[in-house]
C-alpha positions in Angstrom: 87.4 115.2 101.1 86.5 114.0 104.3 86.6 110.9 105.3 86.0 108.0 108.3 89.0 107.9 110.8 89.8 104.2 110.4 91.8 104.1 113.5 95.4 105.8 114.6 95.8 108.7 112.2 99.1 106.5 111.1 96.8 103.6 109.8 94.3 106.0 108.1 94.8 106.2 104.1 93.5 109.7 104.0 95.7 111.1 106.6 98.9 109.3 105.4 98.7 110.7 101.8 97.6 114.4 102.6 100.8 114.3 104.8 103.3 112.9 102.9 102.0 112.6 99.1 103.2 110.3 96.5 106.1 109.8 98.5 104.7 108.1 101.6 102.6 105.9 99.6 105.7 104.7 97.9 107.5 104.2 100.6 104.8 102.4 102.5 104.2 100.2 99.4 107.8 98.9 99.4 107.7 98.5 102.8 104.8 96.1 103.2 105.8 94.1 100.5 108.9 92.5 101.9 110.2 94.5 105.0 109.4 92.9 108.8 108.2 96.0 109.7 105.5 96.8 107.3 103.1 93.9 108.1 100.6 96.4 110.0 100.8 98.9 107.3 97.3 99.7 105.4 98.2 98.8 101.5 95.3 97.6 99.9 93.1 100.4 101.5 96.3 103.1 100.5 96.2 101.9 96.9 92.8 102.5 96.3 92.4 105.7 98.2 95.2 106.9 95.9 93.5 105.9 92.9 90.0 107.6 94.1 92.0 110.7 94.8 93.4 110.7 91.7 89.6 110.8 89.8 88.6 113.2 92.4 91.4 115.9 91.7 93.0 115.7 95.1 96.0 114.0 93.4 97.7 116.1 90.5 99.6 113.7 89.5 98.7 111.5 86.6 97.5 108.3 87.2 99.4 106.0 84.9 102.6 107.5 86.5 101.5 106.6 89.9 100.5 102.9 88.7 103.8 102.6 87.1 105.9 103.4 90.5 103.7 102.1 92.8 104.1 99.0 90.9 108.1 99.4 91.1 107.9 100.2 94.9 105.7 96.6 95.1 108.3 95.0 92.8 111.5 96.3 94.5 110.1 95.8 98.1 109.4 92.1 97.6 113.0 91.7 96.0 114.6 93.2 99.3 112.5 90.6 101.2 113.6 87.9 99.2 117.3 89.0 99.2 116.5 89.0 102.9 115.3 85.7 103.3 118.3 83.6 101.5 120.4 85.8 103.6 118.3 85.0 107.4 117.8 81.4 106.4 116.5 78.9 108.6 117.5 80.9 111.2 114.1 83.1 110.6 111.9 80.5 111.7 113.6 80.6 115.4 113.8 84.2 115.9 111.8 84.9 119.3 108.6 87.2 119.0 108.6 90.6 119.4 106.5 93.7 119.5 106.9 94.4 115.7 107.8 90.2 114.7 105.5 87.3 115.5 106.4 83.5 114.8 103.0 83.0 114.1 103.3 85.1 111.0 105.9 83.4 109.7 104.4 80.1 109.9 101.4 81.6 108.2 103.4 82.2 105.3 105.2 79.3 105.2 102.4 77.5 105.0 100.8 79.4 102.1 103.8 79.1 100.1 103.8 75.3 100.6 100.4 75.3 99.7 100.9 77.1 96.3 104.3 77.3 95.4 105.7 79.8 92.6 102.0 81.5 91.9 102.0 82.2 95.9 103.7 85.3 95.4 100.9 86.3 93.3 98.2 85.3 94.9 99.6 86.8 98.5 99.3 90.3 97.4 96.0 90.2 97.9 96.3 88.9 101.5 97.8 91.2 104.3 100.2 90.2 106.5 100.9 87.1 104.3 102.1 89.4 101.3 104.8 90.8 103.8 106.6 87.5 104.8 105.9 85.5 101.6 109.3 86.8 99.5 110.9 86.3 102.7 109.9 82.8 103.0 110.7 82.8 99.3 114.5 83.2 99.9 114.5 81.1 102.9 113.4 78.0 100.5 116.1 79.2 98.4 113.7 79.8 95.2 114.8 79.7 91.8 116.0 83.4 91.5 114.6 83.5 87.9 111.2 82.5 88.5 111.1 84.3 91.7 111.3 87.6 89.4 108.4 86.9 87.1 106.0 85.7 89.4 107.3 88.8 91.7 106.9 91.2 88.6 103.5 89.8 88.0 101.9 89.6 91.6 103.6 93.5 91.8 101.9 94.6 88.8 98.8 93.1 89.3 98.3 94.1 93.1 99.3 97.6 92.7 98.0 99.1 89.4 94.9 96.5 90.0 93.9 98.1 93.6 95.0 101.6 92.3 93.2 101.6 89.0 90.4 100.1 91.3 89.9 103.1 93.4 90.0 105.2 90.2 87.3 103.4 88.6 85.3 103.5 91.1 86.3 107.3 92.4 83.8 107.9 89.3 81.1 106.5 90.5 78.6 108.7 92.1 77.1 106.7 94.9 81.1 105.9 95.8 81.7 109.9 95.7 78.8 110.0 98.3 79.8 107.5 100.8 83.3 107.3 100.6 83.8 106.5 104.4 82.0 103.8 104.2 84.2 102.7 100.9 87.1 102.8 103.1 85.7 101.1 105.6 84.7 98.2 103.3 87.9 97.8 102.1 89.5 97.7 105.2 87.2 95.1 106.4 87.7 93.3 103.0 91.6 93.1 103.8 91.0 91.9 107.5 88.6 88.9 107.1 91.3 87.1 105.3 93.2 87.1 108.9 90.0 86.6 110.6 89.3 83.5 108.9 93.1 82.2 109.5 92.5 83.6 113.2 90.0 80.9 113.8 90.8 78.3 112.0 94.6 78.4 113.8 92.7 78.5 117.2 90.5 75.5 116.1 93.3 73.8 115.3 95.0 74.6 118.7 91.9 72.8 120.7 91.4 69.8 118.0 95.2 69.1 118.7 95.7 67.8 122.2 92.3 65.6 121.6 93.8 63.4 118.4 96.9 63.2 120.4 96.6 59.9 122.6 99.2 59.9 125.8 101.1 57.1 124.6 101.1 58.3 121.1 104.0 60.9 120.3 102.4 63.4 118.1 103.5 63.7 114.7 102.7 67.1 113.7 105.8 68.8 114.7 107.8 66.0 113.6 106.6 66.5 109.8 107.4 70.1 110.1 111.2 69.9 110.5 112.2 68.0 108.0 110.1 70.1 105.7 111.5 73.6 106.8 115.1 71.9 106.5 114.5 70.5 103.0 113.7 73.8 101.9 116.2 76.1 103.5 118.7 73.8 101.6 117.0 74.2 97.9 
């Protein structure tokens, strides 16, 4: 099957599983769901390539098997962020920027979480970049450990044998079979507009900022946020 180069050959969901197999995906599945590292990494478009493979015969493995462990490998990697997070703390949230780590992405996540609590760590799966630092922020708010395991277990399950069976389902359809590059590059553009939209709304934010802030009015933004990160580094 050929297919669309979506970018560096390490970023191309075609390329990375007729290189390294089951394995790779695996590996790159656990990674993106609670490692630093694995923000960048292409899961959503992975899954389903995996699953179309699968329906197409490039894939000799059988597909519940690969929805069960790529479910584990979702599972495990946000555990590992989690256990990372209570162990970072508060210190996470001054780390300077790097090449591979942005603040910004931190504060993304923190903010989602605040936003929607427990059910965040289902509902980030489906957002890159987020779904990377959300167990993370988890442990840094020091979340119960018990419900931190079923809402992981769910948003696991749910993102990985959801986007895998996906790709299977729809491997079968003849129009898909046809114009598989263009597939691929719908779901990666599917994945990116969630970041797009957060893109521009944080730069809108940036310009409406200095105008509400009168010069002899201290602004209260950053003041809010302290107190907030403290209260749950402590739970």
């Amino acid at each position: 099957m050929n297919t669309l180069a979506l970018g560096p050959s390490w970023l191309d969901p075609d390329h990375l599983i007729n290189t390294f197999g089951l394995i790779g995906v695996l590996v790159i599945v656990f990674a993106e769901s609670g490692l630093l590292i694995g923000f960048f990494l292409p899961g959503d478009s992975l899954l389903f390539t995996t699953g179309l493979l699968v329906t197409t015969g490039k894939l000799d493995t059988p597909l519940w098997l690969i929805c069960v462990l790529v479910a584990l490998a979702a599972i495990a990697g946000d555990q590992v962020g989690y256990l990372f997070g209570r162990k970072v703390g508060p210190s996470l949230f001054s780390r300077p920027d790097s090449k591979l780590f942005k603040q910004e992405n931190v504060e993304k996540a923190h903010e989602f979480f605040e936003k929607y609590g427990p059910k965040s760590l289902v509902l980030a799966r489906f957002v890159p970049i987020v779904r990377t630092f959300t167990p993370i922020i988890a442990g840094v708010s020091r979340m119960n450990y018990r419900s931190f395991v079923i809402f992981n277990v769910i948003g696991g399950t749910l993102w990985g044998v959801g986007v895998t069976l996906l790709g299977a389902g729809l491997g079968k359809v003849e129009f898909v079979n046809k114009h598989i590059e263009l597939i691929l590059v719908g779901i990666v553009l599917i994945s990116v507009v969630p970041i797009a939209i957060e893109f521009l709304r944080a730069r809108s934010k940036a310009k409406k900022q200095p105008r509400q802030e009168s010069p002899g009015q201290p602004p209260s933004q950053p003041q809010s946020q302290s107190p907030e990160r403290g209260r749950h580094a402590k739970r």
